[in-house]
Backbone as numpy.savetxt, mean C-alpha at the origin, in Angstrom:
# Nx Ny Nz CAx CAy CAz Cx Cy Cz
-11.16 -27.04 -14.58 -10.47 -25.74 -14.59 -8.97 -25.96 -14.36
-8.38 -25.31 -14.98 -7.01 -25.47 -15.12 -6.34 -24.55 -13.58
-5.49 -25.59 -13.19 -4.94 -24.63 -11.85 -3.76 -23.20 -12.00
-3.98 -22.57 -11.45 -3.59 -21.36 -11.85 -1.90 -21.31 -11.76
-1.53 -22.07 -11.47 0.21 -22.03 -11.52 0.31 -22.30 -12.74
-0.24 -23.44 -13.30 0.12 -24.18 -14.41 -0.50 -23.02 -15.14
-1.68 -22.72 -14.86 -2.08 -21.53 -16.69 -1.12 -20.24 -16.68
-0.51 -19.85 -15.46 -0.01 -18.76 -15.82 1.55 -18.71 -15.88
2.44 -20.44 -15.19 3.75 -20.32 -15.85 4.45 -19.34 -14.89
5.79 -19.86 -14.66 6.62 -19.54 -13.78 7.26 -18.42 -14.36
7.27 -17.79 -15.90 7.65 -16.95 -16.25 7.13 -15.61 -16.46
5.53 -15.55 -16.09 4.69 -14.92 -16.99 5.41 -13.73 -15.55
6.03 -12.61 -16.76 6.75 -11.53 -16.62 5.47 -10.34 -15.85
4.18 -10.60 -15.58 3.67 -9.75 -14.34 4.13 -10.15 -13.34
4.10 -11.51 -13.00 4.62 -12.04 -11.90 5.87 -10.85 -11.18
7.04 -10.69 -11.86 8.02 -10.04 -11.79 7.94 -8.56 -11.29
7.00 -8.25 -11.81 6.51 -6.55 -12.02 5.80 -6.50 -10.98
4.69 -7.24 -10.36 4.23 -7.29 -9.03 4.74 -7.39 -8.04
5.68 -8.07 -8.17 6.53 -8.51 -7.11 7.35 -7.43 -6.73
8.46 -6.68 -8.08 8.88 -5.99 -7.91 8.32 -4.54 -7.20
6.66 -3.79 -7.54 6.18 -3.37 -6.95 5.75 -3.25 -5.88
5.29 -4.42 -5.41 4.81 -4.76 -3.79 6.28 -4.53 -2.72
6.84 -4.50 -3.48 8.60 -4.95 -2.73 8.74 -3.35 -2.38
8.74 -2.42 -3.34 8.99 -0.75 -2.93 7.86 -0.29 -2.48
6.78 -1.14 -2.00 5.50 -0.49 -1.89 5.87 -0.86 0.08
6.44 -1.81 0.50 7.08 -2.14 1.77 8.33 -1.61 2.36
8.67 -0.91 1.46 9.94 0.22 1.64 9.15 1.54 1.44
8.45 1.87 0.89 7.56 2.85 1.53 7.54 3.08 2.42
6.64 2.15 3.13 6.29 1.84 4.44 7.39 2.03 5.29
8.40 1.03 5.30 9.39 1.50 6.26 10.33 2.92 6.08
10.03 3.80 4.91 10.52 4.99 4.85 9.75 5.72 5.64
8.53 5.70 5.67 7.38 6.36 6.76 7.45 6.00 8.01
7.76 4.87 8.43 7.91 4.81 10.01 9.09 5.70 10.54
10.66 5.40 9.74 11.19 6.22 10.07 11.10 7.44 10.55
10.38 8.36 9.19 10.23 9.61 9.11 9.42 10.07 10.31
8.20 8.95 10.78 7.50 9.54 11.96 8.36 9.87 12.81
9.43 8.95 13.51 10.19 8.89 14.51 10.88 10.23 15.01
11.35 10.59 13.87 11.82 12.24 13.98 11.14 13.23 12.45
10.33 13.84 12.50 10.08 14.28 11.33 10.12 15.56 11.28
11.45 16.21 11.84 12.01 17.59 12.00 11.95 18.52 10.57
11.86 19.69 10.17 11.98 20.41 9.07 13.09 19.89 7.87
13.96 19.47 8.05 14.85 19.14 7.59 15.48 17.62 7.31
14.09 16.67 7.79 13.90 15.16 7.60 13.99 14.88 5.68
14.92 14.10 5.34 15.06 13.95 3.70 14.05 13.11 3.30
13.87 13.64 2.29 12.40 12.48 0.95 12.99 11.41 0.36
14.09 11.58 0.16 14.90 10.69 -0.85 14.40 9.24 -0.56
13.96 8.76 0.71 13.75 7.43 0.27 12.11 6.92 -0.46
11.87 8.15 0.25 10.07 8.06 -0.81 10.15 8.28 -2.23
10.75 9.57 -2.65 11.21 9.60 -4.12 11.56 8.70 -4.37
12.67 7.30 -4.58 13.42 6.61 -4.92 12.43 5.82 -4.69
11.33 5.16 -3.65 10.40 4.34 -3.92 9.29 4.56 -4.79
9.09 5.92 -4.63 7.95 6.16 -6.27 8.59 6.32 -6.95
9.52 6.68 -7.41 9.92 6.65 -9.07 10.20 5.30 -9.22
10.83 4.20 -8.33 10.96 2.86 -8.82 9.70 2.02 -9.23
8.58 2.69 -8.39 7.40 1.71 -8.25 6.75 2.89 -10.30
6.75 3.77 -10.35 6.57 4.82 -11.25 7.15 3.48 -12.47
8.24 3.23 -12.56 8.89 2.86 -13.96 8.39 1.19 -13.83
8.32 0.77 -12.74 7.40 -0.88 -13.03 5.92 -0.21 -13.41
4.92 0.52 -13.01 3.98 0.95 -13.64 3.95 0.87 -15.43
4.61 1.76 -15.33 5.31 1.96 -17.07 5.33 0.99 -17.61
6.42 -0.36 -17.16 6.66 -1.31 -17.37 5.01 -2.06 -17.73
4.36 -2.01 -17.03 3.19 -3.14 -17.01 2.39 -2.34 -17.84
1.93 -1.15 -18.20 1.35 -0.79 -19.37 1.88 -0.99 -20.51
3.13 -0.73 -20.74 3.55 -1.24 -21.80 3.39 -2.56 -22.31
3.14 -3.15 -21.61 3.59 -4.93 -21.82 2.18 -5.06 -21.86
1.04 -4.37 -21.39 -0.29 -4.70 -21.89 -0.72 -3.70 -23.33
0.24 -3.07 -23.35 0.20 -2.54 -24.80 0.77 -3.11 -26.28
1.71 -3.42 -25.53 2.32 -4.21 -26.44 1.96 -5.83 -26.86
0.44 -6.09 -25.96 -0.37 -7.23 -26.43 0.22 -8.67 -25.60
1.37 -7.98 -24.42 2.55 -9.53 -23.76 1.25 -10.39 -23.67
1.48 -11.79 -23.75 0.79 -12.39 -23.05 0.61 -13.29 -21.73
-0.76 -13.06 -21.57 -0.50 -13.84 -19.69 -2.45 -13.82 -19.58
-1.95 -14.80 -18.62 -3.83 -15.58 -17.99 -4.03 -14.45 -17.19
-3.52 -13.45 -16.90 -4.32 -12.29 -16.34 -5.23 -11.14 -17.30
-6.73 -10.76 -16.78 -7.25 -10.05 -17.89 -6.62 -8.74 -17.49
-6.48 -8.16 -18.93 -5.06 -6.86 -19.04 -6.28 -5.57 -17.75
-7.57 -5.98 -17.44 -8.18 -4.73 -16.64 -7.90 -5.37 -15.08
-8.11 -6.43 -14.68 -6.96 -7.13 -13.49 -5.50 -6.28 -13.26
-4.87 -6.76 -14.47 -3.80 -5.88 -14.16 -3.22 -4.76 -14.35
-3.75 -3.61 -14.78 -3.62 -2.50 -14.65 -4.28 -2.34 -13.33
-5.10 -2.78 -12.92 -6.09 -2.62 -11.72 -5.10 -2.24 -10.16
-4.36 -4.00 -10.22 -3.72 -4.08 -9.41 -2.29 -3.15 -9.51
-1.81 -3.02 -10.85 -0.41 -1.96 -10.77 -1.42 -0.69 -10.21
-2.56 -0.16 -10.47 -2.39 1.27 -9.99 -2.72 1.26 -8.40
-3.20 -0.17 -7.93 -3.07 0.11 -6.41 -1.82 0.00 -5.86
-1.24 -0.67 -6.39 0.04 -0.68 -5.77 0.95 0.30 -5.99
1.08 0.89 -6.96 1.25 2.00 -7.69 1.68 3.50 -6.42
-0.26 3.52 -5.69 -0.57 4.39 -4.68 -0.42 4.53 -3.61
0.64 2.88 -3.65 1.06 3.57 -1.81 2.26 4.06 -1.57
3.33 3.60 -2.54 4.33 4.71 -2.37 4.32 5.89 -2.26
3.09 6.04 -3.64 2.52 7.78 -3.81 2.30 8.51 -2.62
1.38 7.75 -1.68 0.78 8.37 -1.03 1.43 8.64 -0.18
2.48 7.64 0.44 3.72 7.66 1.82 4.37 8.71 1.37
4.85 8.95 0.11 5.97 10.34 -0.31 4.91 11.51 0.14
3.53 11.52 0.16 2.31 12.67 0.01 2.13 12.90 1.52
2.44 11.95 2.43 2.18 12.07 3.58 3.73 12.83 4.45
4.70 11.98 3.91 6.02 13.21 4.27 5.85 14.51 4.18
5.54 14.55 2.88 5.74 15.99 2.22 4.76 16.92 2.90
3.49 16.69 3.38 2.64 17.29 3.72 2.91 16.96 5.56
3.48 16.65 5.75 4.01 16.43 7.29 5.05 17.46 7.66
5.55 17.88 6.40 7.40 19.04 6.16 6.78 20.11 6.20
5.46 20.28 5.85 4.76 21.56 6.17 4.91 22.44 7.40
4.41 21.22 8.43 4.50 21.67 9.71 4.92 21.28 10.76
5.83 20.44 10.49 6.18 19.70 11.59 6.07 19.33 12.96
5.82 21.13 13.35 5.82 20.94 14.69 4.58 20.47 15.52
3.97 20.37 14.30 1.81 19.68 15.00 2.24 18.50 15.95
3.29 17.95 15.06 3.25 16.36 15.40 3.84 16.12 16.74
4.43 17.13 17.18 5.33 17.12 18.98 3.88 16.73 19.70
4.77 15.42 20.26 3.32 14.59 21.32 2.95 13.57 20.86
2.59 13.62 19.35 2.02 12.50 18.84 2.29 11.18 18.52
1.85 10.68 18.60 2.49 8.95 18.69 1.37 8.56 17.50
2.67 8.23 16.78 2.06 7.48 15.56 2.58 6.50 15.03
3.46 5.49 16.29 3.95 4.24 16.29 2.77 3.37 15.63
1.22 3.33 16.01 0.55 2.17 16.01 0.49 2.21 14.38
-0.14 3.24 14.02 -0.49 3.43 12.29 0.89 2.83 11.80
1.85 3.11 11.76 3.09 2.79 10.96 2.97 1.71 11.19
2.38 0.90 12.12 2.81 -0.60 12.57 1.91 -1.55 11.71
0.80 -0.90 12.13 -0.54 -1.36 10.65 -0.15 -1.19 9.64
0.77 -0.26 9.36 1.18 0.11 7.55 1.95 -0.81 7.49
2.91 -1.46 8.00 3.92 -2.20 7.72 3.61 -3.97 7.45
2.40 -3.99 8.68 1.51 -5.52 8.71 0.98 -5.54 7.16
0.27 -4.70 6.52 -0.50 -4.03 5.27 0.43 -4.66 3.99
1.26 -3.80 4.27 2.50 -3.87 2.73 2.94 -5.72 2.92
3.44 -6.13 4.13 4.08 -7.12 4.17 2.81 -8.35 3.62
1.54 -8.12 4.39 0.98 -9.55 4.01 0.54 -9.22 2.44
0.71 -7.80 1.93 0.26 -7.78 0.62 1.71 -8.25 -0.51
2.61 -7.98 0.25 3.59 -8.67 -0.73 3.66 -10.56 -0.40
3.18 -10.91 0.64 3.32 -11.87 0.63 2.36 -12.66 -0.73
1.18 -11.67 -0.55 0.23 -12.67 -1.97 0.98 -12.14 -2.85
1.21 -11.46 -3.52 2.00 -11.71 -4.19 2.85 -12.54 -4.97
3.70 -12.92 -4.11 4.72 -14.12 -4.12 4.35 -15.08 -4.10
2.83 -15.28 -3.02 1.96 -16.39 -3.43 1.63 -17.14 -4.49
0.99 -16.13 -5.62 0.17 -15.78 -6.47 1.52 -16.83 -7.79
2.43 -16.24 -7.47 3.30 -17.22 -8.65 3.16 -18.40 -8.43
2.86 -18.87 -7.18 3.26 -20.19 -6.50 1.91 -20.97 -6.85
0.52 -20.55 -7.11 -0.57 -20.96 -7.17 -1.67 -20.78 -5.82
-1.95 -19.75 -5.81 -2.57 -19.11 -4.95 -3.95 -19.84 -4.40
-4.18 -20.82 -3.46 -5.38 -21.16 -3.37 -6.62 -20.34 -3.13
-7.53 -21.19 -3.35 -8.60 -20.08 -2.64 -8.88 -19.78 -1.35
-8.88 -20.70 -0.81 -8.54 -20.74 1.07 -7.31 -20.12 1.48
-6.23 -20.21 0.84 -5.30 -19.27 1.48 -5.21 -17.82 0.81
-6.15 -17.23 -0.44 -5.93 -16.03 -0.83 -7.39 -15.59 0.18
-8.18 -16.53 0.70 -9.38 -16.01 1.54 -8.61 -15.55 3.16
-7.70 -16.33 3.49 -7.04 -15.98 4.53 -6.33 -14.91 4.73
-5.11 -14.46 3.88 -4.50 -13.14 3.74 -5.02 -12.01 3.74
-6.43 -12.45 2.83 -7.21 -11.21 2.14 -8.04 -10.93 3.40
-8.82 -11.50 4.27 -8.64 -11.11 5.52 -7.90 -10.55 6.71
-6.61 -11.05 6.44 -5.58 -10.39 7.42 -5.41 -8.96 7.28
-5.59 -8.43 5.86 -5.93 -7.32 5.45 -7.13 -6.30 5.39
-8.00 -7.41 5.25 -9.41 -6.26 5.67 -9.51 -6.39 7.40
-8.69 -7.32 7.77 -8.45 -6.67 9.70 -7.58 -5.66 9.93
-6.69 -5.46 9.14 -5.68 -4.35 9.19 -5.96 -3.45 8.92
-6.92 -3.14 8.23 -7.96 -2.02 7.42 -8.98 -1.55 8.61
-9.28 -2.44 9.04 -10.05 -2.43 9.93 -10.06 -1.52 11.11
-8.69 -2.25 11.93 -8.38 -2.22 12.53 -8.29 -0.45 12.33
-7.47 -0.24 11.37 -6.62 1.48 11.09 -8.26 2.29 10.83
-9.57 1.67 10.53 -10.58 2.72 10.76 -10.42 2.77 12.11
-10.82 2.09 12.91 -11.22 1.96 14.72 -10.32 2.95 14.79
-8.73 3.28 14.69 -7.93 4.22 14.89 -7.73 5.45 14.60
-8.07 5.58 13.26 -8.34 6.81 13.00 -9.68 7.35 13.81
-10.44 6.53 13.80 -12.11 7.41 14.59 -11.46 7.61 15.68
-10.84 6.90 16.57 -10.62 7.08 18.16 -9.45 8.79 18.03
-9.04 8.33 17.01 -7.76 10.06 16.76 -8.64 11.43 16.75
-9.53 10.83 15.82 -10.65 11.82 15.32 -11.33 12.58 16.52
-11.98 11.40 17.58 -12.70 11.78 18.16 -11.68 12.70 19.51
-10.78 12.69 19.55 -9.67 13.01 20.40 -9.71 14.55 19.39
-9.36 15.06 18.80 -9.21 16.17 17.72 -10.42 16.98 18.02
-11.77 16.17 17.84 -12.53 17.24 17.74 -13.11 17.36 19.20
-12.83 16.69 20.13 -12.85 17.81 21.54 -11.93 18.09 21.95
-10.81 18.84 21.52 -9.86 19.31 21.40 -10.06 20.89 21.44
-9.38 21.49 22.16 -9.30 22.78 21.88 -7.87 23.35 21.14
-7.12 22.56 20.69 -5.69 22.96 20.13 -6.44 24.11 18.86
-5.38 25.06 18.16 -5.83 25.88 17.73 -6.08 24.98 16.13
-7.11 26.09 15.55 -7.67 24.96 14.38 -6.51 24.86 13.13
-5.67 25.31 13.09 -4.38 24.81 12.18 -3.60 23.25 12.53
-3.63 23.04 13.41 -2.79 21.79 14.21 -4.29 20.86 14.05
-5.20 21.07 14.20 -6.65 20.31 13.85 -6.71 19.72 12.67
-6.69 20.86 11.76 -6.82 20.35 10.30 -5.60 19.71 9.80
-4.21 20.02 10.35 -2.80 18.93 9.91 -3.41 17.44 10.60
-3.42 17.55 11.76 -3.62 16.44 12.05 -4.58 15.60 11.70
-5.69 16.21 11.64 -6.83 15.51 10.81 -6.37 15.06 9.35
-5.70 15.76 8.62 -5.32 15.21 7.24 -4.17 14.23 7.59
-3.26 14.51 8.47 -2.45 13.20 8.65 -3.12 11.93 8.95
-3.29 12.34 9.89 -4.40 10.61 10.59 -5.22 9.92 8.99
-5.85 10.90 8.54 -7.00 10.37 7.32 -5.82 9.92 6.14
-4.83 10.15 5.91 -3.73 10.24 4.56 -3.14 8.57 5.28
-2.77 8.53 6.41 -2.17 7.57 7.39 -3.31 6.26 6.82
-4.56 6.29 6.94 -5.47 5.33 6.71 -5.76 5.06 5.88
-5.61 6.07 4.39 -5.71 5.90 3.12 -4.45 5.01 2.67
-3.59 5.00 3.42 -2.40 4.17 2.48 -3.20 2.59 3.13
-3.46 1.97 4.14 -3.93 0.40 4.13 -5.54 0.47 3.90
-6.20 1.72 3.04 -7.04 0.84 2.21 -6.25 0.60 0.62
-5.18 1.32 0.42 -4.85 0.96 -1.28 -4.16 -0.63 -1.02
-4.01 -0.94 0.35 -3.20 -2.58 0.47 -4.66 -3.47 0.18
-5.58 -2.64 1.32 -6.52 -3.59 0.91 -7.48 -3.59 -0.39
-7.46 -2.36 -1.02 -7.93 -2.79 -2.56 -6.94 -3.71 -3.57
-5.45 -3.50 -3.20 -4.72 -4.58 -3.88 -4.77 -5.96 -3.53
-5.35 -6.23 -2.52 -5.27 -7.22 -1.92 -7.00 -8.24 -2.72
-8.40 -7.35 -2.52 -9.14 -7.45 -3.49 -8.81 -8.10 -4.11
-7.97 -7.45 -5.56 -8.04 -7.64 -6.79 -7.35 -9.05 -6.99
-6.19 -9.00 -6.25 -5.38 -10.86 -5.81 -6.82 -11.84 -6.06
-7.26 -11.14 -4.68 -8.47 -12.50 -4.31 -9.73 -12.87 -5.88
-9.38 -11.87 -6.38 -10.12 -11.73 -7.59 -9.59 -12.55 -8.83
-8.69 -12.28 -8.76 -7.24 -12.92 -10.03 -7.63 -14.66 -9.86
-7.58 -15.07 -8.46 -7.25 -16.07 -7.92 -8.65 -16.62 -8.01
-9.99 -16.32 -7.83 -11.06 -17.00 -7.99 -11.62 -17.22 -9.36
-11.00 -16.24 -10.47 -11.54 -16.33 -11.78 -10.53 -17.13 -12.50
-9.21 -17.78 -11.79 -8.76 -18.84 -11.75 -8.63 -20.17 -11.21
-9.90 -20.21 -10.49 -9.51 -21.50 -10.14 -10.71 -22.35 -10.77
């Protein structure tokens, strides 16, 4: 079997497009920690917009180039696979602002240092395969990452249940229930789209080696 650096070439232009994606998919992330920190009525989107529409036009980019027949040792359902996970976490970080501008004031009290901190572990070791992945991604080290990620995943269920279970013996009134409940659950949905991108790596990487 041919090793996967060598079949897929230091040029092969997904490389680029992944990279470039995973890269605003970690500026996401750190647009969302911010925003927790103070997320007053009047907190700006602009850095989530500017990360989905960037991550939006590499999307574009990588359909096209599987439309247009580019070629590369990745199968074209691999990579659409992986652009639309990566795709979804900017999405979702701009979805989680926006739906945070609703009400802002739920969130007085809440500490949502740890989740942002998991989101940030998430994006980073997923851009790291990434960058890997040009380099020749072993199987032992795409088995390693890809774990660091289903612990991070992990980890952000255990957290959300412990939020959960805090919520529902709660007597706060049921408007501040249901924000918070959709925050916490929206919060956990962004490091499973790291860890389905992270998957599809480990996937790329075993049907190459």
């Amino acid at each position: 079997m041919v090793p996967l650096q060598k079949l897929l070439g230091k040029e092969d232009k997904f490389f680029d497009l992944f990279e470039a994606g995973a890269t605003q998919a970690c500026e996401s992330a750190r647009a969302l920690r911010k925003f927790l920190q103070n997320p007053g009525p009047n907190a700006p989107l602009d850095e989530f917009v500017a990360a989905r529409r960037k991550e939006k036009a590499i999307s574009t980019q990588i359909n096209e180039a599987l439309c247009a027949g580019f070629v590369s040792a990745f199968e074209a359902e691999d990579v659409e696979t992986l652009s639309n996970c990566i795709y979804k976490i900017p999405k979702t970080c701009e979805k989680i602002a926006e739906r945070i501008l609703l009400a802002p004031q739920h969130l007085q009290g809440v500490d949502l240092s740890g989740q942002a901190a998991m989101l940030d572990k998430a994006t980073d070791t997923l851009l790291l395969m990434v960058k890997e992945l040009r380099r020749g991604l072993s199987k032992a080290r795409v088995r390693e990452l890809n774990e660091q990620l289903q612990t991070v995943e992990g980890d952000a269920d255990k957290a959300v249940n412990e939020l959960l279970r805090g919520l529902y013996n709660s007597n706060d009134n049921s408007g501040r229930l249901i924000f918070l409940k959709d925050t916490y659950e929206m919060l956990e949905k962004v490091t499973d789209r790291c860890r389905d991108a992270g998957n599809v790596i480990r996937q790329i990487v075993l049907k190459n080696s």
